[in-house]
C-alpha positions as semicolon CSV with decimal commas, in nm:
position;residue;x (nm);y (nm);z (nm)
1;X;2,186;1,944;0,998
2;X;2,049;2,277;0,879
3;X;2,191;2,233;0,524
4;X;2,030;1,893;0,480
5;X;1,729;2,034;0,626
6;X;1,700;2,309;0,388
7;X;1,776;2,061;0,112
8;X;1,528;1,855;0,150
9;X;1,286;2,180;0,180
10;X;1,388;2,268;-0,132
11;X;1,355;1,933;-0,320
12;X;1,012;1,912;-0,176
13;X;0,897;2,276;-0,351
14;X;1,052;2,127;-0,648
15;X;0,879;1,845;-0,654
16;X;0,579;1,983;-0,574
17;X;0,640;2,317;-0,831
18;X;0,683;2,049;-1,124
19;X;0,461;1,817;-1,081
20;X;0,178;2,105;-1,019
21;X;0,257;2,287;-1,324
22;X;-0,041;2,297;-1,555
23;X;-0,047;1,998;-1,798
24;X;-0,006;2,196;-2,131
25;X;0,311;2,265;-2,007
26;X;0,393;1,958;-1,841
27;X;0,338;1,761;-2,162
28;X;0,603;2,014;-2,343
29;X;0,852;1,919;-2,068
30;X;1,041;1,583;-2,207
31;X;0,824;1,283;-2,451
32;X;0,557;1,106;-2,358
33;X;0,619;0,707;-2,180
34;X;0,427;0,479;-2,343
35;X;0,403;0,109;-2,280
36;X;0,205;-0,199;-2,300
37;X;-0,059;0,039;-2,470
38;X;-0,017;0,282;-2,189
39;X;0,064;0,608;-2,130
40;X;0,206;0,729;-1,800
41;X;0,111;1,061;-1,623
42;X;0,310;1,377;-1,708
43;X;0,329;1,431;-1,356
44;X;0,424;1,119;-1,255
45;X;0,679;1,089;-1,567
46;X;0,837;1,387;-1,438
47;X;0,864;1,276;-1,090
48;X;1,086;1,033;-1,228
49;X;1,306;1,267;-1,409
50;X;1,337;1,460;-1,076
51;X;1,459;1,168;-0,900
52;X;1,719;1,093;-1,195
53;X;1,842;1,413;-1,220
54;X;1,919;1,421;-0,881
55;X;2,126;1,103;-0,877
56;X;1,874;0,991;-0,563
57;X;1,999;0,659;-0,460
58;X;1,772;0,391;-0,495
59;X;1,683;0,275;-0,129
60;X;1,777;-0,103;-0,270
61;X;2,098;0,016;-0,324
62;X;2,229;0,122;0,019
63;X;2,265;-0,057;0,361
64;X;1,926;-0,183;0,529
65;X;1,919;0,090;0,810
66;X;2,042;0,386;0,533
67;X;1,772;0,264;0,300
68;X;1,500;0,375;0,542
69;X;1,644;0,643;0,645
70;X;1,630;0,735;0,254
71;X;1,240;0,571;0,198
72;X;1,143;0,796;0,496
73;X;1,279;1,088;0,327
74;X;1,163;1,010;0,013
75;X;0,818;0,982;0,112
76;X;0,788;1,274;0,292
77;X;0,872;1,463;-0,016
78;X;0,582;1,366;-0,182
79;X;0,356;1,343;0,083
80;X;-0,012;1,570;0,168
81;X;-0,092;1,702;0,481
82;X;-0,474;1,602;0,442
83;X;-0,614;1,738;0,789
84;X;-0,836;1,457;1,020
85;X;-0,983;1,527;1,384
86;X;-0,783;1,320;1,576
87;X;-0,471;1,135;1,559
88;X;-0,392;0,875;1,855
89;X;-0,127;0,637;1,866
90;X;-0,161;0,326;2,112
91;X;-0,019;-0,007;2,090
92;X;-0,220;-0,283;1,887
93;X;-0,112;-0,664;1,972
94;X;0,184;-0,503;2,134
95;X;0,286;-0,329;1,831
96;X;0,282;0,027;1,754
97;X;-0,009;0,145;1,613
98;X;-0,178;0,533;1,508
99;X;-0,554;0,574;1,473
100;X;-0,648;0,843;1,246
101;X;-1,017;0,969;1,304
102;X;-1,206;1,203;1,028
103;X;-1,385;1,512;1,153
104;X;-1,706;1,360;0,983
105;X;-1,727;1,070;1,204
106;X;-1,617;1,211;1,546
107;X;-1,973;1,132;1,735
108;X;-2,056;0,846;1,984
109;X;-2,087;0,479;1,899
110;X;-1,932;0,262;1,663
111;X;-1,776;0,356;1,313
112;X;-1,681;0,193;0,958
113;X;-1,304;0,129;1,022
114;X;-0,984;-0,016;0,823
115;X;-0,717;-0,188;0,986
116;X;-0,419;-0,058;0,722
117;X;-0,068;-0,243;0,685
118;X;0,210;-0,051;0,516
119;X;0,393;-0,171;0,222
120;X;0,793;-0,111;0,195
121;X;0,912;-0,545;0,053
122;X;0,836;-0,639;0,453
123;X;1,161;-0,473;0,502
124;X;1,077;-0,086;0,500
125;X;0,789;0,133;0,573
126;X;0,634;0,234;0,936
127;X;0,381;0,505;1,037
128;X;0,546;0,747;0,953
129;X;0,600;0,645;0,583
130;X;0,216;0,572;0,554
131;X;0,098;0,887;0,763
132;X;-0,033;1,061;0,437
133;X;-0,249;0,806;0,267
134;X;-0,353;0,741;0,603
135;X;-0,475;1,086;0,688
136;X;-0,598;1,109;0,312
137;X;-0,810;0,803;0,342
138;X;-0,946;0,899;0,652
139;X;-1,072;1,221;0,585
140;X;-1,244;1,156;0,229
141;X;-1,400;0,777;0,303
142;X;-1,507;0,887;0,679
143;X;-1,338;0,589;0,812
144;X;-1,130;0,548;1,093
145;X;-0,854;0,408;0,973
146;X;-0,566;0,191;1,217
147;X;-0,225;0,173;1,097
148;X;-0,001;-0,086;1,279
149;X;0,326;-0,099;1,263
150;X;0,448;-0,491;1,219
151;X;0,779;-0,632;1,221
152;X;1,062;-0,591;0,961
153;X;1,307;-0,817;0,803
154;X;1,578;-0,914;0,804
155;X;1,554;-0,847;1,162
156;X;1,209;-1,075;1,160
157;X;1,183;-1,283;0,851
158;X;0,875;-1,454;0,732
159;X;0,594;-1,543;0,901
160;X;0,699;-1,279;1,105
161;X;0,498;-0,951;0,941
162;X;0,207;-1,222;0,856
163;X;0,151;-1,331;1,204
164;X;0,163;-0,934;1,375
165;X;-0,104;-0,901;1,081
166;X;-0,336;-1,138;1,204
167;X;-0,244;-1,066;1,592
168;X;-0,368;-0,701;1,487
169;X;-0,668;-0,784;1,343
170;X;-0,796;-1,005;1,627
171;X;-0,678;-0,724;1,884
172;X;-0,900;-0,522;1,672
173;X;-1,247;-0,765;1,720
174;X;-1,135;-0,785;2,078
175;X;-1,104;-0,370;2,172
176;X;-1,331;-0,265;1,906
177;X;-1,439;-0,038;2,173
178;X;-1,128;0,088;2,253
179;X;-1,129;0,241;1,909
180;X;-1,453;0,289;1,792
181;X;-1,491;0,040;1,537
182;X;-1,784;-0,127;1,443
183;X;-1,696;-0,561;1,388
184;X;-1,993;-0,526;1,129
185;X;-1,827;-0,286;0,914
186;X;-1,430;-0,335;0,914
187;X;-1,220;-0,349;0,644
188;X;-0,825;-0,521;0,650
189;X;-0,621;-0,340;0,360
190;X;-0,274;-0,205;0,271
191;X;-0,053;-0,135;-0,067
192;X;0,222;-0,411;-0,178
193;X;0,342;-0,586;0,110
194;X;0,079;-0,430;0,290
195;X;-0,174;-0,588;0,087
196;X;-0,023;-0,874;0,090
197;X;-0,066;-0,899;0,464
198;X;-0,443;-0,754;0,473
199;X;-0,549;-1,061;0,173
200;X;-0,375;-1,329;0,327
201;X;-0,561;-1,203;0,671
202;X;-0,864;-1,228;0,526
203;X;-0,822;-1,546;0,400
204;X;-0,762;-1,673;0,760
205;X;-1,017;-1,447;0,894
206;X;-1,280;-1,639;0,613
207;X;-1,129;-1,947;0,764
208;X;-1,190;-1,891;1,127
209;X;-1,541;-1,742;1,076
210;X;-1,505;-1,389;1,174
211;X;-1,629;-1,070;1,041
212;X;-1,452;-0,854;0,751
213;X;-1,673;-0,621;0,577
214;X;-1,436;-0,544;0,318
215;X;-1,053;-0,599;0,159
216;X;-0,857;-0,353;0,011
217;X;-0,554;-0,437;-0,187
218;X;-0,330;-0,194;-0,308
219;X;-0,114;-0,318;-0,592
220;X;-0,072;-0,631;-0,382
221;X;0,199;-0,870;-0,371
222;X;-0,005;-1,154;-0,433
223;X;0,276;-1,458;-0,581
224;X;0,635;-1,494;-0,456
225;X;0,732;-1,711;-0,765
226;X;0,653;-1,406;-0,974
227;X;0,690;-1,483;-1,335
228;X;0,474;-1,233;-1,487
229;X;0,489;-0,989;-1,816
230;X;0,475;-0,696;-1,649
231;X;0,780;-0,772;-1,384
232;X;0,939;-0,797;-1,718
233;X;0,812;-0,433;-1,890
234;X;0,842;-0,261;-1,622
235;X;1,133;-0,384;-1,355
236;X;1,335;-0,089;-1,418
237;X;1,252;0,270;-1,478
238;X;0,987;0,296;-1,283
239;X;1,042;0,346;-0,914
240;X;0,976;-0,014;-0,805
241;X;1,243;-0,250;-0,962
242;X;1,361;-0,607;-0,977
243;X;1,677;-0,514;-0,742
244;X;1,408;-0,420;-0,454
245;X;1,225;-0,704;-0,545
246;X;1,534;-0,920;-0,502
247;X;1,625;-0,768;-0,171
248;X;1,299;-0,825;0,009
249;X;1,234;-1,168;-0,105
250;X;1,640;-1,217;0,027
251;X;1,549;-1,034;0,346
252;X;1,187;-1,179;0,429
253;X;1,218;-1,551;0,300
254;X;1,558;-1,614;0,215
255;X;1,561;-1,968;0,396
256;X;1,182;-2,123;0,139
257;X;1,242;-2,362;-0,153
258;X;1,074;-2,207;-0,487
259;X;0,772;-2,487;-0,406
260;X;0,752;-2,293;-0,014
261;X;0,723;-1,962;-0,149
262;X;0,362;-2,120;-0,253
263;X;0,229;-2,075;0,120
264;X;-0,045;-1,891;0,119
265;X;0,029;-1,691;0,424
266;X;0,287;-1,549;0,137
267;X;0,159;-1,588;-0,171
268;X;-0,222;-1,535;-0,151
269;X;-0,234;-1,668;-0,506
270;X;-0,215;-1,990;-0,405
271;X;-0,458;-2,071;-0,097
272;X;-0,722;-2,313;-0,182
273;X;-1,040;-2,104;-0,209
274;X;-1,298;-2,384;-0,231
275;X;-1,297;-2,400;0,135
276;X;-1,322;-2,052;0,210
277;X;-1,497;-1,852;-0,086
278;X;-1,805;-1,836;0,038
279;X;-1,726;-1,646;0,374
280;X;-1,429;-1,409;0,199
281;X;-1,532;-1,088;0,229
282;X;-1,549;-0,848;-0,054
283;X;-1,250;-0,740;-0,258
284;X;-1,166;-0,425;-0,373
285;X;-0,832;-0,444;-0,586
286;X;-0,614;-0,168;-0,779
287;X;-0,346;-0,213;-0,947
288;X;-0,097;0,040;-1,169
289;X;-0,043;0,007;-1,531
290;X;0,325;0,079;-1,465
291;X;0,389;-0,161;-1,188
292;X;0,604;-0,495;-1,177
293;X;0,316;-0,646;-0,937
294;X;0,068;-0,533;-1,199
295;X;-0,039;-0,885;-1,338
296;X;-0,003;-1,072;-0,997
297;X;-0,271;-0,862;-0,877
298;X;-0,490;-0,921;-1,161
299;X;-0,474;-1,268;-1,184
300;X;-0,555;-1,263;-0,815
301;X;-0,871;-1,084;-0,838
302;X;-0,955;-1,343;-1,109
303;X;-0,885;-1,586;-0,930
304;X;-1,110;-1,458;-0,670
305;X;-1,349;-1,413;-0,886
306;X;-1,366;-1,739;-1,040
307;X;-1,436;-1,897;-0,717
308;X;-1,741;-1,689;-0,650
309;X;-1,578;-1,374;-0,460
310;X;-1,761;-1,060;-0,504
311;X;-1,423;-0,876;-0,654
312;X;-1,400;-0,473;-0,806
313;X;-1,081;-0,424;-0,998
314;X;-0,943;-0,113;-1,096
315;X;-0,630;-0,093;-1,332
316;X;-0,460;0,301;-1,288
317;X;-0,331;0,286;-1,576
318;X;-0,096;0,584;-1,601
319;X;0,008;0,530;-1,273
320;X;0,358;0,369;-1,092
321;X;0,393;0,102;-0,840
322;X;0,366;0,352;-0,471
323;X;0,142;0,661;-0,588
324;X;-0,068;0,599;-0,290
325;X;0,220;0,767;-0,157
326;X;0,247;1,052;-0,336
327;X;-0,078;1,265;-0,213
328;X;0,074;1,584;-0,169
329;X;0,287;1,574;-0,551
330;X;0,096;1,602;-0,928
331;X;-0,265;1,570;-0,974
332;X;-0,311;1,225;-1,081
333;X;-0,175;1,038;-0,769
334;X;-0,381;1,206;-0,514
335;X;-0,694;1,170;-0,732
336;X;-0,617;0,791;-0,756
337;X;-0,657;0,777;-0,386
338;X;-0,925;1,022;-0,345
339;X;-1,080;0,736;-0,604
340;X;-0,968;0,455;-0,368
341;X;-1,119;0,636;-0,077
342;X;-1,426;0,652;-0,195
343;X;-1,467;0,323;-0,294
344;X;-1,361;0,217;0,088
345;X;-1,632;0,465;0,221
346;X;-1,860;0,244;0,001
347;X;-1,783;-0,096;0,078
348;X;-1,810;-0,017;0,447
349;X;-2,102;0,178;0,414
């Protein structure tokens, strides 16, 4: 236990001694990536190398219950320790939940809140593996920010994670007291499966009639069909592959024809936005230039947009597919979601 331990203390300061050195000297250390008319961060490029040259497994690769034991360690190698004024956790819908609150919003009264669903292919990921971004996003938008916890496959297959989604956000218009938040300014968001969950609950929540302030989708999963150029540049090599993709589309819908998989409770892309456009809140959408999910996103937004959506898109493109994980490694991650943060503290402002 100690050895491990003091392993994984010494990975992190690796990590974090590498991917901090200055960038003269990080662009001497190996060539440059460069793809699609992209180039990707130095620090993030040598992230990568890191995780080669240590032969880390990836998580796809090993049993269910091992692969988030490795995620979990994974993340908090690259994860910040961004400070906030108060961290509760409660249960949301019946679900586990943590509500971060900034010091800049700790008066009376109601606040600008997100309701934030982790990503991990619906099959890995908790609060735990989110805590950073969490804290991170909390502190520099002045939001409170309430991470929930939904249900994993295999263990829970689809609409399983969908449905906690939507049971958290209407918890969350019901006990808006309970937490603060003001229904006039809330915002549903997440990264990949994450924001798969927060669009297609705003698509219901435009459906039903109820408030939403503001969506923001993190390199979203968007189509489960998923025949795009950029699962094909960039499936392998960098951190998110088509073997993880494989596994959570085996774990979370194993049992939908390819013309199911067109739901829109799972593929966003598809929902018919004539009926809804007008009440869909506004969209705030980022994607990564290095990301297999990188077009479905896109096209999404355009989609969005085409129908009348008020929609912000913002391609990172030296980024990877999960740097909204990585706030306490390199300089360009955290400043991506310092970037994101800011544009949440806008929306709900």
């Amino acid at each position: 236990m100690i050895t491990s331990h003091v392993q994984q203390v010494v990975e992190r300061l690796l990590v974090r001694g590498v991917t901090g050195l200055p960038e003269v000297l990080q662009r001497r250390l190996g060539r440059p990536v460069v793809r699609d008319a992209q180039t990707l961060a130095d620090d993030v490029r040598l992230m990568l190398a890191l995780q080669r040259l240590a032969r880390e497994p990836a998580v796809e690769t090993l049993p269910i219950v091992e692969g988030r034991r490795a995620l979990a360690r994974q993340t908090a190698m690259i994860a910040g320790d961004d400070q906030v004024a108060e961290v509760r956790d409660l249960r949301v819908a019946g679900l586990p939940a943590r509500l971060y609150v900034p010091s800049a919003r700790r008066g009376p009264g109601a606040h600008p809140t997100l309701l934030f669903l982790h990503g991990g292919g619906f099959v890995y990921g908790d609060l735990d593996s989110h805590d950073a971004p969490c804290r991170l996003l909390a502190s520099e938008a002045g939001v409170r920010v309430l991470a929930v916890d939904y249900r994993l496959a295999p263990e829970h297959p689809f609409p399983a994670a969908h449905d906690d989604a939507w049971a958290a956000y209407r918890w969350l218009l019901e006990h808006a007291d309970e937490v603060g938040a003001d229904t006039a300014r809330l915002a549903v968001g997440g990264d990949s499966a994450g924001g798969n969950l927060a669009a297609a609950t705003a698509l219901a929540a435009a459906r039903e009639g109820l408030p939403l302030a503001l969506q923001l989708l993190v390199y979203p999963g968007t189509d489960a069909l998923r025949d795009t150029e950029s699962l094909r540049l960039f499936g392998e090599g960098f951190y998110l592959t088509q073997g993880f993709i494989d596994l959570a589309a085996d774990a979370y819908y194993p049992h939908l024809s390819q013309d199911e998989r067109r739901d829109p409770r799972l593929s966003p892309a598809y929902a018919d936005l004539g009926e809804v456009a007008d009440r869909l809140a506004p969209v705030f959408l980022c994607t990564a230039g290095f990301d297999p999910l990188r077009d479905e996103g896109e096209a999404y937004a355009r989609r969005l947009e085409e129908a009348g959506v008020a929609v912000e898109v913002r391609r990172f493109e030296d980024q990877i597919h999960g740097f909204l994980n990585m706030t306490g490694a390199g300089r360009t991650p955290r400043a991506a979601v310092v970037e994101i943060a800011h544009r949440l503290e806008a929306g709900l402002a």
